[in-house]
C-alpha positions in Angstrom: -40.4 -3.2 -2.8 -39.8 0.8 -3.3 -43.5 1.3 -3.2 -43.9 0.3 0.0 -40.9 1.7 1.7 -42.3 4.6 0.5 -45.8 4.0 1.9 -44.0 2.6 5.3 -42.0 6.0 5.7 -45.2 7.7 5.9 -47.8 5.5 7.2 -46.1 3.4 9.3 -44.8 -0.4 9.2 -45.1 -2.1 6.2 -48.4 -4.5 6.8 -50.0 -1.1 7.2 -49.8 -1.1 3.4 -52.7 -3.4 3.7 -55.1 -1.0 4.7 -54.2 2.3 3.0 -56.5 3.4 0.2 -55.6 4.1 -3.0 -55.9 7.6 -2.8 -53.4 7.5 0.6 -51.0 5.9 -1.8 -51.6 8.0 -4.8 -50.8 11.1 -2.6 -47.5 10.0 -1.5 -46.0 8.5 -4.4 -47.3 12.1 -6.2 -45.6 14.5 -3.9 -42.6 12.8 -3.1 -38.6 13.5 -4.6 -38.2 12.3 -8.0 -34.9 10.7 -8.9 -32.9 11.8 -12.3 -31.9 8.0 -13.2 -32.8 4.2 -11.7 -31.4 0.6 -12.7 -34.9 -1.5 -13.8 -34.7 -5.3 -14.7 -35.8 -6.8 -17.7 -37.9 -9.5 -16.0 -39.0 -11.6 -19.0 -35.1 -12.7 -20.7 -34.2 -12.8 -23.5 -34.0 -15.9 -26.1 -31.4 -16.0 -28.7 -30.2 -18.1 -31.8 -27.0 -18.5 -32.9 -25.8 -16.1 -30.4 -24.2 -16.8 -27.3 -24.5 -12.9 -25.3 -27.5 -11.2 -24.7 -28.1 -7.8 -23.8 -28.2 -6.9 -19.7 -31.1 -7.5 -18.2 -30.5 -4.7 -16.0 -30.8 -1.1 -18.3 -30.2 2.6 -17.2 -33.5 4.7 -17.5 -33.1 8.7 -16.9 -36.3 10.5 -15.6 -36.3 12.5 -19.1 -36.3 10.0 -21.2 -39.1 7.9 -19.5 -40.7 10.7 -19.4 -40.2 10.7 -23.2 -41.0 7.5 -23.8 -44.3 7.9 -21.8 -45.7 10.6 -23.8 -45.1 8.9 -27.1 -46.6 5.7 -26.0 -49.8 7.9 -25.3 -49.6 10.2 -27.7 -49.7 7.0 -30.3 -52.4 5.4 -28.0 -55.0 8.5 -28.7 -53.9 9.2 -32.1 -55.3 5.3 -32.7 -58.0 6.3 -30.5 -58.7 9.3 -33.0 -58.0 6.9 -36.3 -60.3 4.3 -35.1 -63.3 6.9 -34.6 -62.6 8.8 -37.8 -63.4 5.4 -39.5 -66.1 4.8 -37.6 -67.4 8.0 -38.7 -66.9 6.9 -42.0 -64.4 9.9 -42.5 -61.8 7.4 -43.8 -62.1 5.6 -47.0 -60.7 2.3 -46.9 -58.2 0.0 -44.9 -57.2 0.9 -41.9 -54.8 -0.6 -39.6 -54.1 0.2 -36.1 -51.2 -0.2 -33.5 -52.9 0.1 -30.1 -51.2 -2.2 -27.9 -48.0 -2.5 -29.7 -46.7 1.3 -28.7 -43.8 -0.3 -27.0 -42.0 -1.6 -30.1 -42.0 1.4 -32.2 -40.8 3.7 -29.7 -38.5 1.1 -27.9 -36.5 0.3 -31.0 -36.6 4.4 -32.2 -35.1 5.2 -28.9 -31.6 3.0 -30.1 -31.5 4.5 -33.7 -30.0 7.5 -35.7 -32.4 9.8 -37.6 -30.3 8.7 -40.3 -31.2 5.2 -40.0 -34.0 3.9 -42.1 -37.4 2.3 -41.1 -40.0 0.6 -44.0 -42.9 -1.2 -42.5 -46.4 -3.1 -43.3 -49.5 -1.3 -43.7 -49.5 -0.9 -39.9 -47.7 2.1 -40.2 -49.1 5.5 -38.3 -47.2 4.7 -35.5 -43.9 4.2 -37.5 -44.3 7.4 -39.5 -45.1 8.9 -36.2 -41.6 8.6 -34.6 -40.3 9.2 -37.8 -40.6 12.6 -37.7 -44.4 13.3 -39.3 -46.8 15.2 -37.0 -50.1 13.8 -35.5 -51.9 16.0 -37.7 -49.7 14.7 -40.7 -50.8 11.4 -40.1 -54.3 12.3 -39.1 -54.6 14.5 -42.2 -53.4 11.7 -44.3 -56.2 9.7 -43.2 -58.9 11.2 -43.9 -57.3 12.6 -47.4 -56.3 16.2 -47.0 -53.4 18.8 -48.3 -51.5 18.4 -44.6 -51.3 14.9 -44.8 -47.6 13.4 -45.4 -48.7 12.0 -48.9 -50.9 14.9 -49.4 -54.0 13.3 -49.1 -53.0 10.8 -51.6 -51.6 7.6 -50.0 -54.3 7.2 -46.8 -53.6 4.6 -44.0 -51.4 2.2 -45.9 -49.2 4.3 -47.9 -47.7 6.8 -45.5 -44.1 8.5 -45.8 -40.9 10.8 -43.7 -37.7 11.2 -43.5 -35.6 8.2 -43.6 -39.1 6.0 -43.5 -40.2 3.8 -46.4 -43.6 3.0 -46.1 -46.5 1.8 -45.5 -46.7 -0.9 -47.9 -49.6 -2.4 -48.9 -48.7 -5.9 -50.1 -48.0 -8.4 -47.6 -44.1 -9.1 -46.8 -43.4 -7.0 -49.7 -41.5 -4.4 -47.6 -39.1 -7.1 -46.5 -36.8 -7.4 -50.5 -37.3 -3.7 -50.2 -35.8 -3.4 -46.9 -33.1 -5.5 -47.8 -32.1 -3.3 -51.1 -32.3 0.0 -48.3 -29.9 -2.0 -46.6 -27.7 -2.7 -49.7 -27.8 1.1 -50.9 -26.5 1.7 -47.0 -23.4 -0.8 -47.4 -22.6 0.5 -50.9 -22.3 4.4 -49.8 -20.0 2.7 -47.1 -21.8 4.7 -44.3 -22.1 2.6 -40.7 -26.5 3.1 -40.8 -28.9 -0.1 -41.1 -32.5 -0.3 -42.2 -35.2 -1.7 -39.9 -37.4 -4.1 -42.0 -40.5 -4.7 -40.0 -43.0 -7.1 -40.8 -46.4 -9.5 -38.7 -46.3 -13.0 -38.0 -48.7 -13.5 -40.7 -45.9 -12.3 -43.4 -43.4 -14.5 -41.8 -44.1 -17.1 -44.4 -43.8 -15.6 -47.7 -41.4 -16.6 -50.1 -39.9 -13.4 -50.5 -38.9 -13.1 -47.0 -36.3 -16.1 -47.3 -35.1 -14.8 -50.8 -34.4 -11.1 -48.9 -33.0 -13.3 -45.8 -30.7 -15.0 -48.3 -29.0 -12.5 -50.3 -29.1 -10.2 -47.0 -26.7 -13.0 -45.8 -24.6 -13.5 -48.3 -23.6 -10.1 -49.0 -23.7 -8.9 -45.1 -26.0 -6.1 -45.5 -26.8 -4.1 -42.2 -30.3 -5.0 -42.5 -32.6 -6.2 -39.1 -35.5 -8.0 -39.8 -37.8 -7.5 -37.2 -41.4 -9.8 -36.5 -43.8 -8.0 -34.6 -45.7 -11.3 -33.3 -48.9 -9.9 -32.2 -49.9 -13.3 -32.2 -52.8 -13.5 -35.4 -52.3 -12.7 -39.3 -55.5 -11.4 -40.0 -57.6 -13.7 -37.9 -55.6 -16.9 -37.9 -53.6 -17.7 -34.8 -49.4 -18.2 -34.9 -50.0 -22.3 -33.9 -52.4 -22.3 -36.4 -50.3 -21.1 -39.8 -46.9 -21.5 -38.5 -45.3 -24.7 -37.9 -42.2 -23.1 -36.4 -43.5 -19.9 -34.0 -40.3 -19.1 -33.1 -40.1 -16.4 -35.8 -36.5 -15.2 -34.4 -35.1 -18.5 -35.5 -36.7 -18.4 -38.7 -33.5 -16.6 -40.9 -31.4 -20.3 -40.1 -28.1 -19.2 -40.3 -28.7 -15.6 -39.8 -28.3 -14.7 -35.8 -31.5 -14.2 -33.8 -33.2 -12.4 -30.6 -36.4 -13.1 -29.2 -37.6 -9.6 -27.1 -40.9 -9.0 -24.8 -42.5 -6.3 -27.2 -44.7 -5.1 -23.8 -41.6 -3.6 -22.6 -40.3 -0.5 -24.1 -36.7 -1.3 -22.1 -36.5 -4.5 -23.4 -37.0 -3.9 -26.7 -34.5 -0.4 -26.6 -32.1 -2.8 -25.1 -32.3 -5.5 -27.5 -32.1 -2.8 -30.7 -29.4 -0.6 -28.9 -27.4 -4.1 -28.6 -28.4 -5.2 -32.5 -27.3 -1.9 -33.5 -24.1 -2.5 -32.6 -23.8 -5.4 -33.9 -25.0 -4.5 -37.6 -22.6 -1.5 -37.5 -20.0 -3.2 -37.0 -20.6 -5.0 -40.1 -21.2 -8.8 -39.2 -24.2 -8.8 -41.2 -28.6 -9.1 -40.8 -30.2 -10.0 -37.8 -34.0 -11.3 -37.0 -36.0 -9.7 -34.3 -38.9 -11.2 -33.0 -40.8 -8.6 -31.0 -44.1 -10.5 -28.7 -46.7 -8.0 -28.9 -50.3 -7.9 -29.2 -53.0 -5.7 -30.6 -56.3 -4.6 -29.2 -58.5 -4.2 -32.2 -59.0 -6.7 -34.9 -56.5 -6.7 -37.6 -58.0 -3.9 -39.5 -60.9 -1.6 -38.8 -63.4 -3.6 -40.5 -62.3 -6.9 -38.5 -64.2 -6.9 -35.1 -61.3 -9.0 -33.7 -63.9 -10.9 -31.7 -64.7 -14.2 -34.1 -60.6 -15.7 -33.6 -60.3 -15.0 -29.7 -62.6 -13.5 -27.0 -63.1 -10.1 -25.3 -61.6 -11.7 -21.7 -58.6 -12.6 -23.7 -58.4 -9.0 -24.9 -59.5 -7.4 -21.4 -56.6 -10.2 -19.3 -53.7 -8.8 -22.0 -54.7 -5.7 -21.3 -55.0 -5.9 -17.7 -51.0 -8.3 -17.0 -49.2 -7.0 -20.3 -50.1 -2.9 -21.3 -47.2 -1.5 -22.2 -48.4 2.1 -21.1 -49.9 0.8 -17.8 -46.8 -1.3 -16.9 -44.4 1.6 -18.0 -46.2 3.9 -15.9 -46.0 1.9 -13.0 -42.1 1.4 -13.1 -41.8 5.4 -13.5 -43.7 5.5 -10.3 -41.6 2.6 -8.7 -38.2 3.9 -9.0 -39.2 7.8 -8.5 -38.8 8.8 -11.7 -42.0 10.3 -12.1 -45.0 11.2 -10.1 -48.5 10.3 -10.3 -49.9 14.3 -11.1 -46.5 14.6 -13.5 -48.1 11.6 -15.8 -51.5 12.8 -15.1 -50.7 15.6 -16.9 -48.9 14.5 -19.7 -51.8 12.0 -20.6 -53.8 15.5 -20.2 -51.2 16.8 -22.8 -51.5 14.3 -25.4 -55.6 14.4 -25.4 -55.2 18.0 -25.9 -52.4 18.3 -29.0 -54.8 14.9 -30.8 -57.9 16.9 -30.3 -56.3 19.6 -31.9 -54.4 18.2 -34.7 -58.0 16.3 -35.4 -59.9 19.0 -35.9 -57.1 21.0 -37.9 -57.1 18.0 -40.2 -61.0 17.4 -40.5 -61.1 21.4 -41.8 -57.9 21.3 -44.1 -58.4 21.1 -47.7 -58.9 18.1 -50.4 -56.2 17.8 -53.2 -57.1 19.5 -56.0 -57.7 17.2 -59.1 -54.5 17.9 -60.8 -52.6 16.5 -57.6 -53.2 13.0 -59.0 -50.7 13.7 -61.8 -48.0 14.4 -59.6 -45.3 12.7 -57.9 -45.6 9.8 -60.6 -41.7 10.9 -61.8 -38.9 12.1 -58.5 -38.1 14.6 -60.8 -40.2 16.4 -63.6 -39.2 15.0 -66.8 -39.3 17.1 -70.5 -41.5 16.4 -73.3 -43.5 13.5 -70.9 -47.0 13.6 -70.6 -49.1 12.2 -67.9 -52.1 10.5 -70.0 -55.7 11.4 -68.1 -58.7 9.3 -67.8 -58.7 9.1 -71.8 -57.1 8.9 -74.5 -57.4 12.7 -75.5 -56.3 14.5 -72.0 -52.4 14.7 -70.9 -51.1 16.6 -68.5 -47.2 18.0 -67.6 -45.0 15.6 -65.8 -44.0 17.6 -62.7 -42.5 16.5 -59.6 
């Protein structure tokens, strides 16, 4: 391994490896030469259906953009961190849905796509509008119901927006016929984008997801469905609500990829390689992203009753996608230990900060509730108030 001949080149042979300390190792791998690119293996492969080529399972990984990837891995992990102790504090009214644990699939598959490319999603969201362009103090602002927020205040966890991103969507599968008509708008302006229509294992068997999977087919639309199978809707096990788990096979006769969502090469692989495929215009394909997620399915699930904290704790200790990322940087001298160090340093700071600019930035003013009911303001219409007898200005 890398590691050691590091650790051999300064301590000695290799089965002196044995008896180094962790801070002997630490200080090596810290100050030696960086390299500016490294070829890493995609140890877990790929399944497919009704395909016949996956993507390599050897991928190209530059020192800047691990670094990149790295800092918004963490960056999401402490905003959650931040979002999970607002609610505690009972500074956000309620649902509240969190992504810790599942970093590696939002910024995995943003890494492969255009800005112009379009993104809707569950109520699991503040990762998604994240990468999407919306500041941590955007989403943290939105939270806990303030001016800065990206809905200004008025959407909270669930019903969070950006540029090129959809929602947030409360209902359950709902997003997926929506991402389907994003992806129909795309193929009628004739421009070579897709829409990513993201949705759990526990929407996977709505009714509405085979209607969108249907017409999606039929009329070829760019549109990739993607599961991200953390392995429970709500508190109910896959084996336990699905007879098929294999959610990638799930669209039949529409082409599928099964991807390690632990890995953020994998899954940047597997979306660079679908991306290609949908712009080339030979129609929808299902993703299905194995994940996991640390808290229970909401803030007010413990997460505890369904499976137990060893389960949580052994995940957490084989599968983290930030530890395990990390330690490939390290591996193929792409980073140092002090260089990561100090971007986890980095991303406590700019959360801390964006936290306490959101917890001091102002409410919406009442007359915020009548707005954004029309895209555009419309003459002569009213908004009607709490009564009968108040009305207010359609405005935009």
């Amino acid at each position: 391994m890398l590691l050691r001949s590091v650790v051999a080149a300064a301590f000695g042979p290799l089965r002196s490896c044995r008896l180094l300390a962790k801070t002997d190792v630490a200080k090596v791998l810290s100050t030696r030469n960086v390299s500016t690119e490294a070829e890493i293996e995609i140890k877990i492969p790929y399944k497919l259906h009704r395909l016949e080529h996956p993507p390599s399972s050897k991928v190209k990984l530059t020192r800047d953009d691990g670094l990149k990837f790295y800092r918004q891995m963490q960056l999401i992990r402490r905003m959650e961190t931040a979002a999970a102790n607002l609610y505690k504090e009972k500074a956000i009214r309620g649902f509240c849905h969190l992504y810790t644990g599942q970093e590696a699939c939002c910024v995995g598959m943003s890494a492969a796509l255009r800005p112009e490319d379009a993104v809707i999603t569950s109520y699991r969201a503040h990762a998604w509008v994240y990468m999407k362009g919306i500041s941590v103090f955007g989403v943290l602002a939105e939270l806990v119901g303030r001016m800065g927020g990206c809905s200004k205040g008025k959407g909270g966890s669930m019903h969070m927006y950006g540029p090129h991103f959809y929602g947030g969507n409360g209902i359950v599968g709902a997003q997926v016929p929506l991402g389907a008509g994003i992806a129909f708008a795309m193929k009628y302006r004739g421009n070579d984008n897709f829409c990513v229509t993201i949705y759990g294992d526990g929407a996977a068997n709505q009714g509405q997801l085979f209607e969108a999977f249907n017409i999606s087919k039929l009329w070829d639309l760019p549109a990739l469905f993607v599961c991200e199978n953390n392995g429970f809707g709500m508190g109910t096990s896959t084996e336990r609500s699905s007879a098929n788990t294999d959610y990638y096979t799930r669209g039949d006769y529409i082409p599928g990829i099964w991807v390690d969502g632990m890995n953020v090469l994998a899954v940047r692989a597997a979306t660079e390689w679908a991306a290609e495929f949908l712009r080339a215009g030979k129609g929808p394909l299902v993703m299905e992203c194995a994940t996991y997620r640390y808290h229970g399915h909401s803030m007010s699930d413990p997460g505890t009753s369904y499976r137990t904290r060893e389960q949580i704790q052994e995940v957490r200790a084989k599968r983290d996608p930030i530890t395990h990322f990390r330690d490939d940087l390290i591996e193929h001298d792409l980073a140092t230990v002090e260089e990561l160090k100090a971007i986890d340093i980095e991303c406590k700071k700019e959360v801390d900060e964006a936290l306490a600019k959101a917890k001091a930035d102002q409410e919406p003013p009442l007359g915020e509730i009548y707005t954004h009911i029309y895209s555009q303001g419309v003459p002569g219409v009213q908004i009607r108030g709490c009564d009968a007898f108040t009305y207010y200005p359609s405005t935009p």
